[in-house]
NUKOLVEX-484844 format. One record per residue (C-alpha): x, y, z; residue number from 1. Coordinates in Angstrom, 2 decimals, padded with zeros to 5 digits. Layout:
NUKOLVEX-484844
X: X&Y: Y&Z: Z&resi: NUM
...
END
This chain:
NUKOLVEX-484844
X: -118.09&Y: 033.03&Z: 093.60&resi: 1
X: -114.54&Y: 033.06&Z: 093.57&resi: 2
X: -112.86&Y: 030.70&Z: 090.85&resi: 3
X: -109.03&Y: 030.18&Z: 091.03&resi: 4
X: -107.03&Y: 026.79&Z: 089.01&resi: 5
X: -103.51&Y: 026.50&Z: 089.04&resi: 6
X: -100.55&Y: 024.31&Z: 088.35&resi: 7
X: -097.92&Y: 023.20&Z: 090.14&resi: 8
X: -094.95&Y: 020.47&Z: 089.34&resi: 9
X: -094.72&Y: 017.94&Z: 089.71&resi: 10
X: -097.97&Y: 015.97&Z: 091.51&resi: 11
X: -099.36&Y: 019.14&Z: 093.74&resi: 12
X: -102.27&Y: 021.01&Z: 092.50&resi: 13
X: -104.06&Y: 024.21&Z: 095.36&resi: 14
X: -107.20&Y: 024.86&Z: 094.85&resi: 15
X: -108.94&Y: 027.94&Z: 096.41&resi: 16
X: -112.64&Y: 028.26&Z: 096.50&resi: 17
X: -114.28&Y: 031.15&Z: 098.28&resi: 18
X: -112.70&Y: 030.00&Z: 101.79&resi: 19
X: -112.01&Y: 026.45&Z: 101.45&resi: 20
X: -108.66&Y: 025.22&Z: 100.08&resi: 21
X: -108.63&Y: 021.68&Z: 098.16&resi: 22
X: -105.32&Y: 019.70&Z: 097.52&resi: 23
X: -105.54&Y: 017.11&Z: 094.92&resi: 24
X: -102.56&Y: 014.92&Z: 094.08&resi: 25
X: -101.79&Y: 014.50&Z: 090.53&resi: 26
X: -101.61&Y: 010.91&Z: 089.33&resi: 27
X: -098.71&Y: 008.73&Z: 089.28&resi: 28
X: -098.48&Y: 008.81&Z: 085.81&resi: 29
X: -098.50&Y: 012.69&Z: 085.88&resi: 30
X: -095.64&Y: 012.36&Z: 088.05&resi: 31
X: -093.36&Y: 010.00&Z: 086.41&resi: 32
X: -093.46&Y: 011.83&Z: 083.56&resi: 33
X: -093.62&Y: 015.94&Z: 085.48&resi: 34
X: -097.16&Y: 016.54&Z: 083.80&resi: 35
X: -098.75&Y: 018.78&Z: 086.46&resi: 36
X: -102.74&Y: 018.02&Z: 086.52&resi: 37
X: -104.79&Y: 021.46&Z: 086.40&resi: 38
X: -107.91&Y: 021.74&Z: 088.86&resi: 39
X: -110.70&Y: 023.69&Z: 088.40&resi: 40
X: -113.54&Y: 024.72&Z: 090.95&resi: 41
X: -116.86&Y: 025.22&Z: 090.18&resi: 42
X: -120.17&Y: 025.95&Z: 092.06&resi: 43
X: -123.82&Y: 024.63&Z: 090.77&resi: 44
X: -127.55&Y: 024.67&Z: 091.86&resi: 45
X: -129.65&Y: 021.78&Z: 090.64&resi: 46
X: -133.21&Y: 021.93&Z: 089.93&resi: 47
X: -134.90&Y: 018.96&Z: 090.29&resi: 48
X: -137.35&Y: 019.73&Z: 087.36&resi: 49
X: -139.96&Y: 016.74&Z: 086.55&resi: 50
X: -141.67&Y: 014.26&Z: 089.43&resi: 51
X: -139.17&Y: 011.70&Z: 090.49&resi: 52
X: -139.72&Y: 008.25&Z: 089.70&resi: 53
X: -141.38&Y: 006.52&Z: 092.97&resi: 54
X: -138.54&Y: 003.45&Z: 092.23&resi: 55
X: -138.66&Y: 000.06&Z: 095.02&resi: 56
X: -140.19&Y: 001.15&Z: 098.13&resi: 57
X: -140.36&Y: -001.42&Z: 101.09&resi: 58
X: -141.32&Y: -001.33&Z: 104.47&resi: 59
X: -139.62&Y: -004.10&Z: 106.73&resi: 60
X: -141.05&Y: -004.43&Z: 110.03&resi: 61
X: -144.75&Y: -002.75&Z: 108.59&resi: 62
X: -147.27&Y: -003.17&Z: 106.28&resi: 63
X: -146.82&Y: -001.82&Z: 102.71&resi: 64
X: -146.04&Y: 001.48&Z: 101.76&resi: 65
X: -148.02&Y: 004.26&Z: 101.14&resi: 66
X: -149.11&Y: 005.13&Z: 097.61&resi: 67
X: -147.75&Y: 008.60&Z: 097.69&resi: 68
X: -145.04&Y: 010.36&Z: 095.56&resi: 69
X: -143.20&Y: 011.60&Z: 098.53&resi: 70
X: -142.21&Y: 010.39&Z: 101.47&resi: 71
X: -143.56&Y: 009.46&Z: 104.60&resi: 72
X: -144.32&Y: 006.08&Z: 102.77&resi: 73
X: -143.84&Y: 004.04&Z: 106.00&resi: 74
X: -145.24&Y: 003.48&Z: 109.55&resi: 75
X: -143.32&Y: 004.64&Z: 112.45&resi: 76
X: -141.46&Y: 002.22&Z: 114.08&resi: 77
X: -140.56&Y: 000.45&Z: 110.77&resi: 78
X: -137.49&Y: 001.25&Z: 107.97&resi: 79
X: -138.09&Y: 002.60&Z: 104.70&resi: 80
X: -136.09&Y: 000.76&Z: 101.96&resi: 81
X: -135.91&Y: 003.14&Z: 098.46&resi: 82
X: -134.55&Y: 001.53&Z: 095.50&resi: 83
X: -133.79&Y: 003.60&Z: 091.95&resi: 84
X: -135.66&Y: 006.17&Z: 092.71&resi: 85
X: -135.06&Y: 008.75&Z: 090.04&resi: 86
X: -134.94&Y: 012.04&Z: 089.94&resi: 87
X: -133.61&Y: 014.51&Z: 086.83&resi: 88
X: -133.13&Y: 017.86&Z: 086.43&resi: 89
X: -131.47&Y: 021.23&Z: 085.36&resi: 90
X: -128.13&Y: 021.63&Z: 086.73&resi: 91
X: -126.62&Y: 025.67&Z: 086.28&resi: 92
X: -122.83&Y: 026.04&Z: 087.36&resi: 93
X: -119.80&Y: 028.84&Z: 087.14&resi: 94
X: -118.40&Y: 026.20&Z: 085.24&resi: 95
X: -119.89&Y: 025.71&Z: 081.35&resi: 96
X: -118.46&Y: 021.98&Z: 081.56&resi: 97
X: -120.46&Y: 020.96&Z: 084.53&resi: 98
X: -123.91&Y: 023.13&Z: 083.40&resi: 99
X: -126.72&Y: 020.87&Z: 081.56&resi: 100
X: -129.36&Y: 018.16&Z: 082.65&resi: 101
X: -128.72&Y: 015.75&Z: 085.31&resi: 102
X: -130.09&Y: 012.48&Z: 086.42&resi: 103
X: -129.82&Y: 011.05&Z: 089.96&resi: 104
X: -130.58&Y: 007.32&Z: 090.84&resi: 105
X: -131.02&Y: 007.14&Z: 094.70&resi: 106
X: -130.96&Y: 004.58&Z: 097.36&resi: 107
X: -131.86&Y: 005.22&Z: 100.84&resi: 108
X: -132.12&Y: 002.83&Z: 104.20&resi: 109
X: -134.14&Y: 005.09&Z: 106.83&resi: 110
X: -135.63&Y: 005.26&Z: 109.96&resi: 111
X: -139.16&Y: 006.02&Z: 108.97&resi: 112
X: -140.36&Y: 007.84&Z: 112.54&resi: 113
X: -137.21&Y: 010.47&Z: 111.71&resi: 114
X: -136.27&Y: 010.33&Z: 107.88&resi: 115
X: -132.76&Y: 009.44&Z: 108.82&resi: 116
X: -129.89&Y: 007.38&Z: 107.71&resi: 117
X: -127.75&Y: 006.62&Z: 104.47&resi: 118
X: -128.48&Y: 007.10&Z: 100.98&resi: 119
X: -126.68&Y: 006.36&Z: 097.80&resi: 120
X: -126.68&Y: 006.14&Z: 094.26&resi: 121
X: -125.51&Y: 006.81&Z: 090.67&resi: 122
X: -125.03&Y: 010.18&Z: 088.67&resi: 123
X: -124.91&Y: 011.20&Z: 084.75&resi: 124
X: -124.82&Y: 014.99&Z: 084.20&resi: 125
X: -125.42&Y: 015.63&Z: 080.37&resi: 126
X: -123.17&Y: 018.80&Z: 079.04&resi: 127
X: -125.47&Y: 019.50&Z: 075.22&resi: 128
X: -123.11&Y: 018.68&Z: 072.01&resi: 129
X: -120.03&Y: 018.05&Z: 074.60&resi: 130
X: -119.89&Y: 015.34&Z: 077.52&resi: 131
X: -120.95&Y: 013.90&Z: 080.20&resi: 132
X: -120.42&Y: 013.09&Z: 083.96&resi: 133
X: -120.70&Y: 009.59&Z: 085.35&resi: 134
X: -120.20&Y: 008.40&Z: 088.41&resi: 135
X: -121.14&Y: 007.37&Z: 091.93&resi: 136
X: -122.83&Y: 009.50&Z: 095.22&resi: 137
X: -123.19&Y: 008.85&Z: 099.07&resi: 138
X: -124.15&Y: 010.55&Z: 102.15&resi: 139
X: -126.62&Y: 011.05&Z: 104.74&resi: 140
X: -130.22&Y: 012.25&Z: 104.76&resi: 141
X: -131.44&Y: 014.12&Z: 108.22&resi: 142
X: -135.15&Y: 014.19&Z: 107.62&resi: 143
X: -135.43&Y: 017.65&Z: 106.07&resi: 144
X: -132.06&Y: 017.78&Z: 104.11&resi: 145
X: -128.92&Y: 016.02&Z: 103.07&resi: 146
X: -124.88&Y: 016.38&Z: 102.24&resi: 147
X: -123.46&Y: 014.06&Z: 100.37&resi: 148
X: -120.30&Y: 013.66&Z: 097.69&resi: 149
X: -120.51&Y: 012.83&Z: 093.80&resi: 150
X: -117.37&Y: 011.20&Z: 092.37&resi: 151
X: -117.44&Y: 010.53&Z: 088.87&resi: 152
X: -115.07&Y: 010.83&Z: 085.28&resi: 153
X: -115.80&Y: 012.39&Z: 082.38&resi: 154
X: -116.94&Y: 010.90&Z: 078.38&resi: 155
X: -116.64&Y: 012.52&Z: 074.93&resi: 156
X: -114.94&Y: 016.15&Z: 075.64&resi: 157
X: -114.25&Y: 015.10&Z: 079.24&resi: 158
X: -113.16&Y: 012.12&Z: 078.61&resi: 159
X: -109.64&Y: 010.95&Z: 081.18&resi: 160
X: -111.22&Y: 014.08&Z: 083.54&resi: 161
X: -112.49&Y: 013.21&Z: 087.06&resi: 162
X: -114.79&Y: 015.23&Z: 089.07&resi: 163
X: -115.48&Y: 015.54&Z: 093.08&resi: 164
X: -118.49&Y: 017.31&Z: 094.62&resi: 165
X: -119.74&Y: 018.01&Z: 098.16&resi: 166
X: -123.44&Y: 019.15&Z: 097.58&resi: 167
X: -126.26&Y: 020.01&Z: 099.87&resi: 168
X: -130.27&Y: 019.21&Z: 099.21&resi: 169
X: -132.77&Y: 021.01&Z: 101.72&resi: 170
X: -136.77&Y: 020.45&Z: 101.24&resi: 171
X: -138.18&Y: 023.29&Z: 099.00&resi: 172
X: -134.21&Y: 024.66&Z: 098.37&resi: 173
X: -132.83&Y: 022.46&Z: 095.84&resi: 174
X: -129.68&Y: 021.18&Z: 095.60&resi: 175
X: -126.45&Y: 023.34&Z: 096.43&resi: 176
X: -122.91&Y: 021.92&Z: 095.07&resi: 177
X: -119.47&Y: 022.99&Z: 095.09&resi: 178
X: -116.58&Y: 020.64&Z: 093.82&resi: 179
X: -114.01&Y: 020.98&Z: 091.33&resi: 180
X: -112.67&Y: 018.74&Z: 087.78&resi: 181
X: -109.06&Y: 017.20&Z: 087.54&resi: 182
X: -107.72&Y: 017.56&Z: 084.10&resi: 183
X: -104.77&Y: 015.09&Z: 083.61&resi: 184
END
């Protein structure tokens, strides 16, 4: 994976990754005063290691849901309503500052007869002895897979830091991310 961060003055940062280019904007406080921002790209995997947490699970339109761990909990013909489900896990990136455990909280509103529709939630991804990651998620889930973006800042090490993902979940894959951190 190809890894490239750079500076340039005042308020423009280029970011190359593999074959995608990201342009960031520095802030306006970075501006005022010429301090370029530096932006560095990362890629991850995520392991979702121990059995989610089952969270709120309601079935408008239907009868209650099933008992089961995993989905379908619903009836055809119905929507399936998650709420703080949990799941946590082992997150390895090209980037030490984004590699450690991770928690997900996730809300979904779906179609139960396709899997379909938007889900949502919150993020913390622990770095041991230096930081962590905080922050919010959204995107779509097609039945067998989803994209979606994490936006979050950074505590302890990280702290004033920012992070953007785009990541990718497929049944029986895991979770594939790419994104990059903005260093003011």
């Amino acid at each position: 994976m190809e890894k490239a961060s750079t500076r340039f003055g005042p308020g423009i940062v280029v970011l190359v990754l593999g074959a995608g280019c990201f342009v960031a904007r520095a802030s306006a406080a970075d501006q005022a005063i010429g301090q370029p921002s530096r932006v560095t790209a990362f890629a991850a995997e995520t392991w979702y290691t121990a059995l989610p947490q089952r969270g709120d699970i309601r079935c408008p339109g239907g009868g209650p849901p099933s008992d089961a761990l995993m989905p379908p909990w619903c009836e055809p013909g119905t929507k399936t309503l998650v709420r703080d489900r949990v799941l946590s896990g082992v997150m390895q990136s090209s980037e030490p500052r984004t590699t450690g455990f991770c928690s997900v909280t996730m809300n979904m509103n779906l179609e139960s007869a396709t899997f379909t529709g938007p889900i949502w939630g919150t993020f913390r991804w622990d770095v041991a002895g230096r930081g962590t990651w905080e922050g919010t998620w959204t995107g779509e889930f097609n039945g067998m897979g989803a994209g979606y973006r994490y936006v979050g800042h950074g505590t302890g090490e990280f702290a004033g830091m920012q992070i953007e993902a785009y990541a990718v979940w497929v049944a029986g894959k895991g979770e594939r991310l790419s994104g990059h951190i903005v260093e003011q």
